[in-house]
Short mmCIF file of the C-alpha atoms (twelve columns), coordinates in Angstrom:
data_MODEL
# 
_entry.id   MODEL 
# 
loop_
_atom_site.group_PDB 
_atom_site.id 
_atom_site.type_symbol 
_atom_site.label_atom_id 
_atom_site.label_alt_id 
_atom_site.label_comp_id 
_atom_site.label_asym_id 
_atom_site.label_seq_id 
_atom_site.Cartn_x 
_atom_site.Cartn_y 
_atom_site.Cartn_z 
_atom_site.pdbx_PDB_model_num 
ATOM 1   C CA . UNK A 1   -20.591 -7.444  -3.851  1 
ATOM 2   C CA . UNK A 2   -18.364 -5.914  -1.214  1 
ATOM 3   C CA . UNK A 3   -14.289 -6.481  -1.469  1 
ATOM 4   C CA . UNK A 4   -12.403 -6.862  2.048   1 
ATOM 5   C CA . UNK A 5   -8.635  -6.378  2.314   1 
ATOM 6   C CA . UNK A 6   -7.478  -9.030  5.076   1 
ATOM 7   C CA . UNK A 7   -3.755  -7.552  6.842   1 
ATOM 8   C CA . UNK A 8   -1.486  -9.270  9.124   1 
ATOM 9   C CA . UNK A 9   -1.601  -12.904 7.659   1 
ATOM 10  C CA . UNK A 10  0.855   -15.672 8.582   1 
ATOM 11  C CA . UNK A 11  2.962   -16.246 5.480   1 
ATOM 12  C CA . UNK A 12  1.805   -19.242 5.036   1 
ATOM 13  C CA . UNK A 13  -1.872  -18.828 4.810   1 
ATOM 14  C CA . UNK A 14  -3.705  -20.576 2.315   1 
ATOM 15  C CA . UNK A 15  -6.505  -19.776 0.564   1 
ATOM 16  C CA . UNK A 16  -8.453  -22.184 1.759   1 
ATOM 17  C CA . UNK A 17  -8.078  -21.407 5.579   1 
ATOM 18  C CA . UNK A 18  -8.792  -17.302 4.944   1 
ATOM 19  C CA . UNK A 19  -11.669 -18.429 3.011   1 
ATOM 20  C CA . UNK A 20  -13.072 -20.734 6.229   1 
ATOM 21  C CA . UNK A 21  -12.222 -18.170 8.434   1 
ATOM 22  C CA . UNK A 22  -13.921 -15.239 6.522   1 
ATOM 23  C CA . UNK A 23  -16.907 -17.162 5.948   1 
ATOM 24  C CA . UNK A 24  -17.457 -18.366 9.705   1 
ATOM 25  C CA . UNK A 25  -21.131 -19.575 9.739   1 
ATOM 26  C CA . UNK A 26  -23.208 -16.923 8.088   1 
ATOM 27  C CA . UNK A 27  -21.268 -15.405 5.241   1 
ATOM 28  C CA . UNK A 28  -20.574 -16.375 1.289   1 
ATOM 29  C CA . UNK A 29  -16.888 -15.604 0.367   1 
ATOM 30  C CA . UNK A 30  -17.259 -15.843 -3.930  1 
ATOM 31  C CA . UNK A 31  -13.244 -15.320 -3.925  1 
ATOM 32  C CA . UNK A 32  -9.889  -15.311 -1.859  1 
ATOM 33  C CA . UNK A 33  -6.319  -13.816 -3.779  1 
ATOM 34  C CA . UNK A 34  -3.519  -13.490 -1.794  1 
ATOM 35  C CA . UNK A 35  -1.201  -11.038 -2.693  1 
ATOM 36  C CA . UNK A 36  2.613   -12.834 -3.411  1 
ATOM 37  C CA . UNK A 37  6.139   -11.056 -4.004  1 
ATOM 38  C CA . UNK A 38  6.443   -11.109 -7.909  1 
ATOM 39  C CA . UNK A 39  10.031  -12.442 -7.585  1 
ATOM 40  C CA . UNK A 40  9.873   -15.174 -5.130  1 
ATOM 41  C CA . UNK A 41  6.244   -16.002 -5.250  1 
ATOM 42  C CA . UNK A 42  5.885   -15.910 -1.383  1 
ATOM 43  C CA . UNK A 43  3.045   -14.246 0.269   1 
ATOM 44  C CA . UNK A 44  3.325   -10.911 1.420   1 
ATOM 45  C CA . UNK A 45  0.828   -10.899 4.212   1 
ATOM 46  C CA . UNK A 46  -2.326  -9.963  2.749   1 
ATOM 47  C CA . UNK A 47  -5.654  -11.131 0.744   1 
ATOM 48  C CA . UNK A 48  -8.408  -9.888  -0.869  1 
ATOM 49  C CA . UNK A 49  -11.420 -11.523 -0.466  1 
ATOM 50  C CA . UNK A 50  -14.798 -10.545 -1.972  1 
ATOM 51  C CA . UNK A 51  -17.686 -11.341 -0.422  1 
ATOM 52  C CA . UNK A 52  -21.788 -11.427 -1.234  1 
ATOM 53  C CA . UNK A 53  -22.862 -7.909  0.600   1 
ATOM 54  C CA . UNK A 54  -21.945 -4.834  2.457   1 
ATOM 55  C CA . UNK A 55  -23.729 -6.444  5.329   1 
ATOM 56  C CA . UNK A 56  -21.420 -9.665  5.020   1 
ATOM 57  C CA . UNK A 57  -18.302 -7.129  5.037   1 
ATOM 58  C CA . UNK A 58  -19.082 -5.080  7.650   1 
ATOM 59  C CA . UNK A 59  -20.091 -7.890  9.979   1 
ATOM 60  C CA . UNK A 60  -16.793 -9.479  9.013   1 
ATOM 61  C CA . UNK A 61  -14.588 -6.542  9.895   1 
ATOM 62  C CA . UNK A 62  -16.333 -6.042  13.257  1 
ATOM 63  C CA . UNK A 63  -15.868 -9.702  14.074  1 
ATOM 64  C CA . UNK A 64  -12.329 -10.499 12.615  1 
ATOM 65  C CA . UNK A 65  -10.698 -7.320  13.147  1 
ATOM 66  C CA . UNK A 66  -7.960  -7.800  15.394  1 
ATOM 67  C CA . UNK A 67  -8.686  -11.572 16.226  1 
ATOM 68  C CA . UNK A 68  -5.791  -13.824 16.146  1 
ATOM 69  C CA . UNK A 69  -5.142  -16.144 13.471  1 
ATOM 70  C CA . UNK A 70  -1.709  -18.264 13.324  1 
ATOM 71  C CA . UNK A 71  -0.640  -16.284 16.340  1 
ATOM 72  C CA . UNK A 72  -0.887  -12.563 14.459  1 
ATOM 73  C CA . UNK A 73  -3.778  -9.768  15.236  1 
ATOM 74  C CA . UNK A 74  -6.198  -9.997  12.091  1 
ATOM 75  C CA . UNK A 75  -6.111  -6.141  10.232  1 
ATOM 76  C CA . UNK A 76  -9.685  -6.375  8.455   1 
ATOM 77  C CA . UNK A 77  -11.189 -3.468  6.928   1 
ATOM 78  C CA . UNK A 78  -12.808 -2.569  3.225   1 
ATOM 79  C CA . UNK A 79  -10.284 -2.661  0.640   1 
ATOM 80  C CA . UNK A 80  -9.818  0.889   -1.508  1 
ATOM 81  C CA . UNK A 81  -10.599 0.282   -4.987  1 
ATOM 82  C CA . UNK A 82  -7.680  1.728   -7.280  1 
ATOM 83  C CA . UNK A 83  -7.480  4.548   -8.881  1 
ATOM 84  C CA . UNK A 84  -8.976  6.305   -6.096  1 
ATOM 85  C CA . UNK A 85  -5.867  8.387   -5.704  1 
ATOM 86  C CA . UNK A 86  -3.750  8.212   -2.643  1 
ATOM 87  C CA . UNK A 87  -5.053  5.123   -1.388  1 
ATOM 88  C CA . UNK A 88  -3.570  2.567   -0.056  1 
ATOM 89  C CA . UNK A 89  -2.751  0.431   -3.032  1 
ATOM 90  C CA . UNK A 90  -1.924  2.518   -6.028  1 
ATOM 91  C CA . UNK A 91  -2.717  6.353   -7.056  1 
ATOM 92  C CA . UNK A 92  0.843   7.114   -5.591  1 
ATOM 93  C CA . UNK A 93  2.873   8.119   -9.031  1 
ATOM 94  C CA . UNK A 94  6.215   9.524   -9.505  1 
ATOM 95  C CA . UNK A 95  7.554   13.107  -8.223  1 
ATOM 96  C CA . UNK A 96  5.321   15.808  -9.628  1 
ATOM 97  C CA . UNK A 97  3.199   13.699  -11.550 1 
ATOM 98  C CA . UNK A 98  5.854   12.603  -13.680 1 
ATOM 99  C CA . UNK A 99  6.779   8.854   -15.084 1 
ATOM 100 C CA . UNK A 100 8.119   6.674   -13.352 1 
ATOM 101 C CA . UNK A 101 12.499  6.743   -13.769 1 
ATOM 102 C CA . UNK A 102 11.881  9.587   -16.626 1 
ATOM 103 C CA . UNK A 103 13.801  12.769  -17.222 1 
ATOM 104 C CA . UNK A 104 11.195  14.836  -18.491 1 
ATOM 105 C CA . UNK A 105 12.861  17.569  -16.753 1 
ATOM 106 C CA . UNK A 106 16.001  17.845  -19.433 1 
ATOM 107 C CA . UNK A 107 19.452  19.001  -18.987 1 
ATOM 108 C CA . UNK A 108 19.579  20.516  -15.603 1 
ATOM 109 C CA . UNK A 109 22.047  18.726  -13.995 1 
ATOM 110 C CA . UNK A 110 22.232  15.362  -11.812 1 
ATOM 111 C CA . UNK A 111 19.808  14.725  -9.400  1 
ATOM 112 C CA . UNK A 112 18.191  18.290  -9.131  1 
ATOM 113 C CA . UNK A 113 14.476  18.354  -8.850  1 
ATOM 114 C CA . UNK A 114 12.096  20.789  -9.201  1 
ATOM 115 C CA . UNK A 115 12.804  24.402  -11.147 1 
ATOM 116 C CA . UNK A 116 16.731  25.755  -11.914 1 
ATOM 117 C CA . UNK A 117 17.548  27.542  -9.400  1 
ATOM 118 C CA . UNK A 118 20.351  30.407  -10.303 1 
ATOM 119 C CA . UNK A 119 22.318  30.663  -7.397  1 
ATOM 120 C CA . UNK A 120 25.716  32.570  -7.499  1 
ATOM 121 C CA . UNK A 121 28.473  29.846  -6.909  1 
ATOM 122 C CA . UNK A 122 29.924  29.131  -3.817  1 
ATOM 123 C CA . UNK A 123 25.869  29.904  -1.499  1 
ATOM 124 C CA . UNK A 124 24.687  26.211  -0.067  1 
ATOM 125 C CA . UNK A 125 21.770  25.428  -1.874  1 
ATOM 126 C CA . UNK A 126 19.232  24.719  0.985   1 
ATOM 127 C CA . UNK A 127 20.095  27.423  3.287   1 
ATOM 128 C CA . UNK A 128 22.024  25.532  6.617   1 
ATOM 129 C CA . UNK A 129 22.661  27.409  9.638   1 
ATOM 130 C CA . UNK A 130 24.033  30.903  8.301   1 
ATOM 131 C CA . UNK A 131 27.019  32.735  8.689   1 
ATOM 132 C CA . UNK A 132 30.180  31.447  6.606   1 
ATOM 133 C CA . UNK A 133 31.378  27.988  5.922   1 
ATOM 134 C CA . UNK A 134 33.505  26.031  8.164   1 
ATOM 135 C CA . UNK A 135 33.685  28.233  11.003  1 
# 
């Protein structure tokens, strides 16, 4: 079985007409999801729809790729499976591996990231231009 990731849909798509246009004449789609905003339940502009074979997918992407459908160009390709890291949907994470909205970091003061730095007070943390302030 081979998963596509359909891009670029009208907002109002249903399942029904990305499954009749995926299928055309010569392909089996098994299943269509489009992807909705978890608050307001609207689409966000994309599907997932699994189909038979490779040879269905790829002969999908090179016909639908780009084609118009409710006046928008078609993005077709194969979707990433997650947890492939760095993809396109998930494998992101937080800064430096960490949780999401966790200090693991402790006490080092509001909104610094990364190691302490001890800097003698007054220097501009980041360097700027040189020479002395507010000249």
């Amino acid at each position: 079985m081979a998963r596509l990731f359909i891009g670029n849909l009208p907002f109002d798509s249903s399942e029904a007409q990305i499954k009749q246009l995926i299928e055309g004449d010569t392909r089996t789609v098994r299943s269509v999801k489009i992807i909705t905003d978890k608050e307001t339940g609207r689409s966000r502009g994309f599907a997932f729809v699994d189909l038979d074979s490779e040879e269905e997918a790829k002969a999908a992407i090179a016909e639908l790729n780009g084609k118009d459908f409710g006046g928008r160009p078609l993005k077709v390709n194969e979707a990433e499976e997650k947890g492939q890291g760095g993809g396109k949907f998930g494998g992101g994470g937080g800064f430096r591996g960490t949780p999401h909205g966790k200090d693991v970091q402790g006490q080092r003061g509001f909104g610094m990231r990364g190691p302490a730095q001890n800097m003698p007070r007054g220097s501009q943390r980041g360097g700027g231009r040189g020479g002395t302030r507010g000249s």
